[in-house]
C-alpha positions, 0 to 999 in steps of 0.5 A, spaced: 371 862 051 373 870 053 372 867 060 377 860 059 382 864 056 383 869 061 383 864 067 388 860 062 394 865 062 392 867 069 395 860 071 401 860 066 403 868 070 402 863 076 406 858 073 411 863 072 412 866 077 414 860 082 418 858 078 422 864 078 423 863 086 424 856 084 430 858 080 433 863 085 432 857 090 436 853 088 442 856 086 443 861 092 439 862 099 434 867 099 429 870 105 423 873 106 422 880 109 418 886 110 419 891 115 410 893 115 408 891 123 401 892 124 402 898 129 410 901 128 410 905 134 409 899 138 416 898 141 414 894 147 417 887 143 423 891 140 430 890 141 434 896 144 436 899 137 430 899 133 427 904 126 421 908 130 419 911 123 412 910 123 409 909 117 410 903 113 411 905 106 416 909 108 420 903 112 419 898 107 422 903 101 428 903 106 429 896 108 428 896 100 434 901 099 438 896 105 437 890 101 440 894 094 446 897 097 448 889 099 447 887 092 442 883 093 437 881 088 430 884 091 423 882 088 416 885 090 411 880 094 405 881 097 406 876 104 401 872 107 401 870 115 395 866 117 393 869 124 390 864 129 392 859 125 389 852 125 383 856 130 377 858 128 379 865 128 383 863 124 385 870 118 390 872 113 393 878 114 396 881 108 403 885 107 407 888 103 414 884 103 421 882 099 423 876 096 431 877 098 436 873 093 444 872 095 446 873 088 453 874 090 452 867 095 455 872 101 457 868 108 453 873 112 447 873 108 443 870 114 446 874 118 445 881 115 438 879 114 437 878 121 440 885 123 434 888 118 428 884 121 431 885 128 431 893 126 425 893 123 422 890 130 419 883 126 417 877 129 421 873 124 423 872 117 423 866 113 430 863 111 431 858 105 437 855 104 439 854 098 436 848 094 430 850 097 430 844 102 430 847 109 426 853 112 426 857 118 423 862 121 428 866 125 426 870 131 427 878 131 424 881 136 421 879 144 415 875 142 414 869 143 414 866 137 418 863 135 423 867 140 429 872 139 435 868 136 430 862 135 429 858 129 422 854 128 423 849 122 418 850 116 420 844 112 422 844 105 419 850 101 413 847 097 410 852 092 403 852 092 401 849 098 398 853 104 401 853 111 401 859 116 407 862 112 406 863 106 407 868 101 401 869 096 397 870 089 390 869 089 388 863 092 395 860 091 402 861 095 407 866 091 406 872 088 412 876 083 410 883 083 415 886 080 421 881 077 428 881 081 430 889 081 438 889 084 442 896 085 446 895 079 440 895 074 438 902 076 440 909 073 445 913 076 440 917 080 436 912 083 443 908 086 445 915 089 438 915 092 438 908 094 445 910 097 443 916 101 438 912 105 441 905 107 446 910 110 442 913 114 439 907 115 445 904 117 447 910 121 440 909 125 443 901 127 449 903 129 445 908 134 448 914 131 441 918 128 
């Protein structure tokens, strides 16, 4: 009975977490993020202005403190990229990533994202359009895939179907590790610090560091 009722509440925290991305889906865009790379001190796909910290921690905390500093609404997921996808090297690579909201539906919410996962040397990032109907992968850096600029049609957002984006807990797609943080629900000493670094962060964008 132990063993029922632990598996029982584990579904209802799943349940509760994709509906909480559902919700924000469909009111607002939103987007996934990380600024982890498998090697960071690998610039050969980098654009000319790009983050050279490297350690992952360190970049994401910034990438973090950037996001707050625009007003964005930020929730803590572990991300999902199937590597080899459809192949029978196929594996899950893990990382540390954001679900990002446009709480204040800014117009350029896509387009700051997009400077972000170009400065952090990513891939791509996910963006969903609000309504959770329309997907992309938008290009970042020099890869191939999708290609910088690019965008690679993902189809609508379905929770809890495996595809080779994807964002998981457990054996499903989504996990909340965090409930949705903004900078105006921190302390006062905490905003200072979210203020110093995504200044300097965007010092270092605008090739001033």
């Amino acid at each position: 009975m132990k063993k029922i009722l632990k598996e029982w509440n584990k579904f209802l925290l799943l349940e509760k977490s994709a509906s909480r991305m559902l919700y924000h889906m469909q009111r607002h865009d939103t987007a996934f993020i990380t600024a982890y790379r498998n090697d960071p001190t690998d610039f050969t796909k980098c654009m000319p202005i790009h983050s050279q910290n490297p350690d992952n921690k360190e970049r994401n905390k910034e990438l973090k403190s950037s996001l707050f500093q625009r007003r964005y609404g930020v929730t803590s997921v572990m991300g999902s990229y199937v590597e080899g996808f459809g192949t029978k090297a196929a594996k899950e690579v893990r990382e540390h990533s954001f679900f990002v909201t446009n709480l204040e539906d800014e117009e350029d919410f896509r387009d700051e994202i997009f400077k972000l996962s170009e400065f952090y040397c990513q891939d791509s990032f996910l963006f969903v359009n609000r309504g959770a109907q329309e997907a992309f992968l938008v290009g970042t850096n020099k890869d191939d895939f999708p290609g910088y600029g690019k965008e690679a049609p993902q189809g609508p957002f379905v929770v809890g179907e495996e595809a080779e984006f994807m964002t998981r807990v457990g054996n499903r797609p989504v996990h909340f590790q965090e409930g949705l943080e903004t900078k105006a629900s921190k302390q006062n000493n905490t905003k200072y610090l979210i203020s110093k670094l995504a200044k300097k962060v965007q010092q270092e964008m605008k090739g001033d560091s």
